[in-house]
C-alpha positions in Angstrom: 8.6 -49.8 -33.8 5.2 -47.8 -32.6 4.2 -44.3 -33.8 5.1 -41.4 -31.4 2.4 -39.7 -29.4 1.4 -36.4 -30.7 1.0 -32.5 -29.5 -1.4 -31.0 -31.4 -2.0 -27.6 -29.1 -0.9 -25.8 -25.8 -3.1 -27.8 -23.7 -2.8 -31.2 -24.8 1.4 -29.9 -24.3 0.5 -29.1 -20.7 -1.3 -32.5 -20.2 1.7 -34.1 -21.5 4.1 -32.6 -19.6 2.1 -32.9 -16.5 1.9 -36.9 -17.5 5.5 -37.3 -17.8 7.5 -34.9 -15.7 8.4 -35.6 -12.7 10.9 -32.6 -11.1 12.7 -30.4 -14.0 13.5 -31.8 -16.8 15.0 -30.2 -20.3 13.2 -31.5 -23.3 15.1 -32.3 -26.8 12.6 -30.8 -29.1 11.9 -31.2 -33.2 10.1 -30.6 -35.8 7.3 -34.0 -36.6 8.2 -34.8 -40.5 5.8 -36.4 -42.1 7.5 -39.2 -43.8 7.6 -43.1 -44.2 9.1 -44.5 -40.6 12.1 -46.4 -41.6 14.3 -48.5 -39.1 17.9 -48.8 -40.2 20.2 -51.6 -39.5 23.9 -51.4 -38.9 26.4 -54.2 -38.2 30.0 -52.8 -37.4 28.8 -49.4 -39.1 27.8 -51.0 -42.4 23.8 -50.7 -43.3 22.6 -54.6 -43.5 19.3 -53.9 -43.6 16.3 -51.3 -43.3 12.8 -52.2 -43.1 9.3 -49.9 -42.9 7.7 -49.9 -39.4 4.8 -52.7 -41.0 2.5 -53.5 -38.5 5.1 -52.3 -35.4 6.4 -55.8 -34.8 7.5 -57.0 -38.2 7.9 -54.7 -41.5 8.6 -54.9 -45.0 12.3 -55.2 -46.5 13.3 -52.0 -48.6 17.0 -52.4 -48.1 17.5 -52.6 -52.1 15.4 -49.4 -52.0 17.5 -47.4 -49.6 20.8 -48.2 -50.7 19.4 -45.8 -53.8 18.6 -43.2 -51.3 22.0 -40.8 -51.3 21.9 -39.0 -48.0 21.5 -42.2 -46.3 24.9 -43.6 -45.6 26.2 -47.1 -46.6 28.8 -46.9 -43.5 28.9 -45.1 -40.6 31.9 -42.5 -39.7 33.7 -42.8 -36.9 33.6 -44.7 -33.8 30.2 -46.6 -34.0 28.1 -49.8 -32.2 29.1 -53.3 -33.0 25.2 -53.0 -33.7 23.0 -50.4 -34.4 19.1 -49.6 -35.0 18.7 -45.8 -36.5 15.4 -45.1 -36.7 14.2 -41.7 -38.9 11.2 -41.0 -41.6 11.9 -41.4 -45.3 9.8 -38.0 -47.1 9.9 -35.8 -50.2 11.5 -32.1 -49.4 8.5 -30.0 -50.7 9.9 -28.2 -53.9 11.1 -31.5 -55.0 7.8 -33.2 -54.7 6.4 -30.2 -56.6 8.6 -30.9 -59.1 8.4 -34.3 -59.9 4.7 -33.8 -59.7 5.0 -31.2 -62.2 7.0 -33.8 -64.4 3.8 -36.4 -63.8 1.7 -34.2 -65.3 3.7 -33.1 -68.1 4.1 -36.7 -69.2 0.5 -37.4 -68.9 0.7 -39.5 -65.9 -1.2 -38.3 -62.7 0.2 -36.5 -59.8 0.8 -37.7 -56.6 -2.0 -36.7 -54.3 0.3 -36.1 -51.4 4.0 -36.3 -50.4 3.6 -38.9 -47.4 2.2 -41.5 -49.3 4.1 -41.1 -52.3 7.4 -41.4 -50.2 6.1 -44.6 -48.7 5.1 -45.9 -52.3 8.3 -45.0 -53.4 10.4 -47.0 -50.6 7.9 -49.9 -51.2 8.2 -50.3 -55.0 9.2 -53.5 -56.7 11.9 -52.7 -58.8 14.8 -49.9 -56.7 15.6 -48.2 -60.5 12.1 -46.3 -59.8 13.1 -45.8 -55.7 16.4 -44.4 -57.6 14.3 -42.0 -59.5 12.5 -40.1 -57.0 14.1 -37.7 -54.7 13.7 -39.2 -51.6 15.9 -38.0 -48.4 15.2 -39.2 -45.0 16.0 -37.0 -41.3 17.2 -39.5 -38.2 15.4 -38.9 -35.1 15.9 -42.0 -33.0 17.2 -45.3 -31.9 16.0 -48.6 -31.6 18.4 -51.5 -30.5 22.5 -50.9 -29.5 24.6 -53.3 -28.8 27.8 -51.9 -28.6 30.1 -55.0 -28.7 34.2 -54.4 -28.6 33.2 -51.4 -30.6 34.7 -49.0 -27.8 31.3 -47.0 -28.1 29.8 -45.3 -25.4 26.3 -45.0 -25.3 25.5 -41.3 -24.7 23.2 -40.6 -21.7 20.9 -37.7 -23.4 18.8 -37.7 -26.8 20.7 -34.4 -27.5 23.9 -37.3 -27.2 22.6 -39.5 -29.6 21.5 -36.8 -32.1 25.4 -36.1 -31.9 25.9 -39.6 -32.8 24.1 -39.8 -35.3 25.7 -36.8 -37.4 28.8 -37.2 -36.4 27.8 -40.8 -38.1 27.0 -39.3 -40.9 23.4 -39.4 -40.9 20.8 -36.4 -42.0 19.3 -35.1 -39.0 16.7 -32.3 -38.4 18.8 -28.7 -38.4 16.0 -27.5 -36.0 16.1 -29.3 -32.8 16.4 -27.6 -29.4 17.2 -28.4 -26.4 14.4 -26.4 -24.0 13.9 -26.4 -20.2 9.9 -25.6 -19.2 6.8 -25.5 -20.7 7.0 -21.8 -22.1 10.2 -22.4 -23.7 8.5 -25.1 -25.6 5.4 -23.4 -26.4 7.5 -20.6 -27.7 
């Protein structure tokens, strides 16, 4: 599970697209959330296991820690893989980190110096009562493995299909994406 290859500007855009594109293509685009990558493991729609992204080859169990997470669903909706990777980042929605900052301090304990890493602290801690305590949520953006069995699934042929997947799954998903044809659309 490796890290995505970033945009920063219009240029390094352009070079990308001139990289990658060959003939007209539409691109599925979203915000970058700045979270804790989590891979999510589903056997016949039931989560079985979710683990960080580690070193990209083998991460760290936090599948006692997720179940406490409440947008991320225990069993999928709906027609679904025999087996399934979801892949997404686990983060802190701003004011919520704001607040339980705010409640650090007012307890005498020090604040978190910044959402990201607190979010992966949180997923990695010991005991999931404290994971429970924190208001996590986590956005989808991607799949790993499928392996869609007797399931009667069909694997959709677009990322725009799986991001229909995946809410009609039940899982939180960026409200933002676009689907975009051309470099100016994107830019825009």
């Amino acid at each position: 599970m490796w890290s995505m290859e970033d945009v920063f500007n219009e240029n390094e855009l352009k070079e990308w697209i001139a990289r990658s594109q060959k003939g007209e293509f539409s691109f599925f685009c979203e915000p970058k959330f700045d979270g804790a990558s989590l891979n999510l493991l589903y056997e016949n729609g039931v989560l079985n296991r979710a683990a960080t992204r580690g070193d990209g080859w083998v991460g760290e169990d936090v599948t006692a820690n997720v179940r406490t997470i409440s947008c991320i669903p225990h069993r999928l909706k709906g027609v679904v893989p025999a087996r399934v990777e979801i892949r997404g980042e686990v983060y802190f929605p701003t004011k919520d980190f704001e607040s339980l900052n705010a409640e650090r301090v007012r307890v005498g304990e020090a604040p978190f110096v910044n959402a990201r890493n607190a979010a992966a602290g949180s997923l990695r801690q010991k005991d999931p009562k404290k994971t429970a305590e924190r208001p996590l949520a986590m956005l989808a953006h991607g799949i790993g493995f499928v392996e869609a069995g007797d399931s009667g699934f069909t694997e959709p042929d677009t990322l725009s299909g799986w991001f229909e997947c995946l809410k009609n799954w039940g899982m939180p998903v960026s409200p933002h994406t676009k689907l975009l044809r051309g470099r100016e659309a994107i830019e825009k």
